[in-house]
N, C-alpha and C positions, 0 to 999 in steps of 0.2 A: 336374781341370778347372782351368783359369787365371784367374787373377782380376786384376784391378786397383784399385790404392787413389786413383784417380782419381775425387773425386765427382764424378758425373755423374749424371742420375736414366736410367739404362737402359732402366727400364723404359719411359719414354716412347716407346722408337723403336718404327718398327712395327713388327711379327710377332714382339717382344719375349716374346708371350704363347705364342708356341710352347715356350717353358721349361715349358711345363704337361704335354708329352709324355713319352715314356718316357725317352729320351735325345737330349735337345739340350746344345750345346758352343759357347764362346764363344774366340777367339784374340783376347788384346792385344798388343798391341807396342808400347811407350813408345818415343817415338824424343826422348832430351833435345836431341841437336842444333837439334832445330827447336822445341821444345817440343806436341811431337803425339803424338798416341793415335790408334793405327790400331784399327780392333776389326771383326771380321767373325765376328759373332754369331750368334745365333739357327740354328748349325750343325747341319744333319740327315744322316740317311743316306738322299737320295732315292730309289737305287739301290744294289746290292750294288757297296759298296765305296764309292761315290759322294760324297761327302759336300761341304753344299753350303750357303752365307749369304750373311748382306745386309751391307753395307759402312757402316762410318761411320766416322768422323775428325772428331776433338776437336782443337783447341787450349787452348793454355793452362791448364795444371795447377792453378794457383791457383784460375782461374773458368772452367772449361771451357766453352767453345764451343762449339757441333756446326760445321764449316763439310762436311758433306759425308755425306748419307745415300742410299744407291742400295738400292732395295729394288723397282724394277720390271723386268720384264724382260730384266734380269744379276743371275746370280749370281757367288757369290765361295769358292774354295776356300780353306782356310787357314795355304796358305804364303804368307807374307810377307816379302817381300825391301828392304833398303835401300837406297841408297847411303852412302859415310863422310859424308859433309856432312849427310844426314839430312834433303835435300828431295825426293829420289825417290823414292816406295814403289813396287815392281812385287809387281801381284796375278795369279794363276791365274784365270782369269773361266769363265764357261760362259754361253754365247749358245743360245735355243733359239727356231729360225722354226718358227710351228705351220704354215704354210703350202706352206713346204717338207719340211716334218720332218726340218729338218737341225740338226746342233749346232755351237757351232764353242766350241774353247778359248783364245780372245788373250788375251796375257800386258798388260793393261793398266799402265800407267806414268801415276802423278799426282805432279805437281809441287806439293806441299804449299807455297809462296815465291807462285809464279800462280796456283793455282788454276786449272791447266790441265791435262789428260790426254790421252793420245795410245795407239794401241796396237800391240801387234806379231802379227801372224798366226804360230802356232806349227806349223798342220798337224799336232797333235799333242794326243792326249788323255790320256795317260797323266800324272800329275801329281809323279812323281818326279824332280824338279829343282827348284833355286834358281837364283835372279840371280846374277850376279859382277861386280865392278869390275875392269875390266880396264884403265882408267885412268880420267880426270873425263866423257868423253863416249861411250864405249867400253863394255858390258857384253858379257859372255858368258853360258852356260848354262853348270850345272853337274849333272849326272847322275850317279843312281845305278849303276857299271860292268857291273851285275849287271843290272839292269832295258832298262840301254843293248843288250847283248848280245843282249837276244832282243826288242826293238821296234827297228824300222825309223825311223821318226817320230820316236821319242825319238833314236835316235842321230844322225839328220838335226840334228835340233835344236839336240843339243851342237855343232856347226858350226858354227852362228849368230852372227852378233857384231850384238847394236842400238846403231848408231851414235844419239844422245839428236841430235846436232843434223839426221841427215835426215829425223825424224819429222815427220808435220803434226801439230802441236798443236788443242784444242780449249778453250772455256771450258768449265766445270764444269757452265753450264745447257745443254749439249748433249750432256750421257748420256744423255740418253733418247731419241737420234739413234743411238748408236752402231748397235743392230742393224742398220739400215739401208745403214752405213757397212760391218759386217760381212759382210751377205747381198747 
């Protein structure tokens, strides 16, 4: 399990108390660049294989800040990807409309500098891949050759390139738009 010597009281965020289960798992990511703490916590096995938290983001190491907790209606897998500058985080998400009973996986991207997030539709559930910088505005996908081989979607996907400037941006108080924006 990973930890971090970032004090912050944790246990305050919500669903924090699911640590009380059999096996839950927390991902840090110190990003000094920027001086932030990605952490998508409180990680379960929803489903075989499936595994599945709630998002938060700290600032500043000395007196950490929370500027950023998502715990309704997205969740969050726990690869975490950077940029070199250290203002971009891309996260694996998991969107579910009870209405449709459909799911969908976008590769969310937040701008820890704005405080803005924007996201990329993958068409693709399989969770073996990272981000790549492929230059300052340019990411790629980067896939396991093995897992590429026999999923379609994944291998689709390593073809993708997210240009950061033709994204629509949003502010940070409208995550809990995005399903909308999804389905």
């Amino acid at each position: 399990m990973r930890t971090t010597d970032w004090k912050y009281d944790f246990t305050s965020l919500p669903h924090w108390d699911n640590h009380s289960q059999l096996y839950v798992f927390d991902e840090y990511l110190e990003i000094p660049q920027t001086n932030i703490l990605c952490c998508v916590y409180s990680i379960s096995e929803v489903s075989m294989c499936n595994y599945l938290g709630f998002l938060a983001i700290l600032k500043n190491k000395r007196n950490p800040e929370l500027i950023l907790n998502i715990t309704d209606n997205i969740n969050f897998l726990n690869q975490i990807s950077v940029n070199a500058n250290g203002n971009l985080i891309f996260l694996q998400s998991n969107l579910y409309d009870k209405s449709s009973k459909k799911s969908e996986r976008p590769l969310i991207i937040i701008d820890v500098e704005k405080n803005m997030f924007s996201y990329f539709k993958t068409n693709n559930y399989n969770p073996c891949y990272k981000v790549i910088e492929l230059n300052e505005d340019t990411f790629g996908i980067k896939t396991d050759d093995y897992q590429k081989k026999y999923d379609e979607r994944l291998e689709a996907l390593s073809r993708k390139k997210i240009k950061i400037r033709h994204l629509q941006w949003y502010d940070f108080t409208e995550f809990s738009t995005l399903p909308q924006k999804i389905f």
